[in-house]
C-alpha positions, 0 to 999 in steps of 0.5 A: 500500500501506498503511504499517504502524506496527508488530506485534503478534504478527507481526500487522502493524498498519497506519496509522489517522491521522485527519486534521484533529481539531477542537481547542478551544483553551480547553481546553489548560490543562485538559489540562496539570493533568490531565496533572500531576494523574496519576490513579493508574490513569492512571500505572500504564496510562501506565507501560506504554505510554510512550516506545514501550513497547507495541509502538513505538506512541506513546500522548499523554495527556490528548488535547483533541479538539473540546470533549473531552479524552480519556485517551489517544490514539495518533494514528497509529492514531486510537484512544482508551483511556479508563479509566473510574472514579468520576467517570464514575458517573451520566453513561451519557448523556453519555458515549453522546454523547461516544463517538458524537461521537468515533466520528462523527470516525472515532476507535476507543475502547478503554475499561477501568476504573480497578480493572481497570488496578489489579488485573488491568493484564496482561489489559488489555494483552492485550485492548487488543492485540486490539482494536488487531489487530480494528480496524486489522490488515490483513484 
């Protein structure tokens, strides 16, 4: 039997944990400034789910994965939230291969916005609920 992590509306949730993640060192440093930096969108999302805040799931931040750093990453579940702002304007193409890459490491992604998270954080949390109940409760 499968372990389960946790519940979300009774719904139990089952564990995802994707094994032997490639990791490039060179770009720890980078993931640290990004982590003291703080994205406002990203404190305000981090603010929600830290220290087991949603549902006693465990969120890092600013994750290197292979030659990526992602904003999120809840390694229990193997799923990714990115939230999506300005800096993300023009490059559709290299965030396609990006997803592709993550997926192909069988890694689910959540993604919002930067505004969504400011201006409307509780349907967000929902959404991220269901997602998290379609893609790792069991069926």
């Amino acid at each position: 039997m499968e372990e389960i992590i946790t519940y979300i509306n009774k719904i139990p949730i089952k564990r995802n944990f994707v094994e032997n993640l490639p990791y490039n060192i060179k770009l720890k440093s980078r993931a640290r400034a990004l982590r003291k930096a703080g994205n406002y969108s990203e404190v305000v999302f981090w603010m929600q789910v830290k220290k087991d805040g949603f549902h006693k799931i465990d969120f890092d931040r600013q994750k290197v994965i292979g030659n990526f750093i992602v904003d999120f990453y809840v390694k229990t579940l193997g799923l990714i939230v990115e939230i999506d702002g300005e800096s993300h304007n023009d490059k559709e193409e290299y965030d396609k291969k990006r997803e592709d890459y993550l997926e192909s490491l069988g890694l689910k992604i959540f993604k919002t916005t930067n505004l969504r998270v400011l201006h409307d954080l509780d349907n967000v949390m929902k959404e991220l609920e269901l997602f998290i109940i379609e893609n790792f409760s069991y069926k």
